[in-house]
N, C-alpha and C positions, 0 to 999 in steps of 0.2 A: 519546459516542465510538462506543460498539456500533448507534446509529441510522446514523453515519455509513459505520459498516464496511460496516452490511447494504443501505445504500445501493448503494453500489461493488457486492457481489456481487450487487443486481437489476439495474442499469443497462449494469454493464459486462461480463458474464455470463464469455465465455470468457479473457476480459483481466482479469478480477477482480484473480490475484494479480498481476501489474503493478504495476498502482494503488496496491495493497496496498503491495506492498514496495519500492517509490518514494517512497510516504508514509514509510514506516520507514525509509526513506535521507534522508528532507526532514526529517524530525524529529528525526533524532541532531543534525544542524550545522544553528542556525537561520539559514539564510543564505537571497534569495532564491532560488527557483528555477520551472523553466522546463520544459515537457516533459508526460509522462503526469501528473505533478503540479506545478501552481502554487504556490509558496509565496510569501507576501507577509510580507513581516515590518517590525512597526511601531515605531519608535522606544522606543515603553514596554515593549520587548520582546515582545507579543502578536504571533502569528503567524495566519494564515490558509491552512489547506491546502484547494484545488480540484483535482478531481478532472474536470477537461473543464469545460467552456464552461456547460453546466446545472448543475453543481452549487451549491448555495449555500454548501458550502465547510464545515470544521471549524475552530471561533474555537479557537485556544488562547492563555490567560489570559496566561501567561508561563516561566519556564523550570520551574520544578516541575510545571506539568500537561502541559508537552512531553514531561519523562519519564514521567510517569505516563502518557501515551500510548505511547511508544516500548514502556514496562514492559507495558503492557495488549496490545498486538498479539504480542509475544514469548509472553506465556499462553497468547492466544488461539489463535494458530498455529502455536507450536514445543509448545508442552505439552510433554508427556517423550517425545515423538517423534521432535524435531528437534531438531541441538545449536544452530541457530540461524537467523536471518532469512532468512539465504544460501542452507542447506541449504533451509529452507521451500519455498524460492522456484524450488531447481533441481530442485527433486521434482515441485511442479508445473507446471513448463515440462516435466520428460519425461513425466508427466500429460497436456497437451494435445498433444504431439506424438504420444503414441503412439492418442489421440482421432483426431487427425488422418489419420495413416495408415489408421486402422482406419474412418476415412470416408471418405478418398478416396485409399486404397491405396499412396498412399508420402509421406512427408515431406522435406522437404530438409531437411539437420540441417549 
């Protein structure tokens, strides 16, 4: 899981948490899905999250290592800092916006 995280933040640098927290919106509801992440989901209940076109994707076994993934990103990222995926995620969107501005001087928000 943690190879596949640090994947995402080498490949997809400033869109990291995107990815990140698309995967954590594909893995609460195993449904397919379509977008910043692919989710492929197989009759034996085993899932497949891709992350764009290169990646070779995170196998999950079936519904207890989907939590145990959703459970794993939640440590990793909210720790005791964030009350959740949501907040996570809108800290660091006003993270790269205020990146933004301060590189090319204004953002449209």
């Amino acid at each position: 899981m943690d190879e596949w995280l640090n994947w995402i933040h080498r490949h997809h640098d400033e869109f990291d948490y995107r990815y990140i927290y698309f995967a954590y919106l594909a893995a609460r509801v195993p449904e397919p899905r379509h977008g910043e992440i692919t989710m492929t989901v197989n009759s034996d209940g085993s899932c497949l999250l891709r992350a764009g076109s290169h990646d070779r994707g995170l196998f999950l076994a079936g519904d207890r290592e989907r939590v145990r993934f959703v459970e794993r990103l939640e440590r990793r990222y909210c720790g005791d800092r964030y009350p959740s995926m949501r907040a996570w995620e809108a800290a660091q969107h006003e993270d790269f916006l205020e990146e933004v501005q301060w590189r090319f001087g204004s953002a449209s928000r």
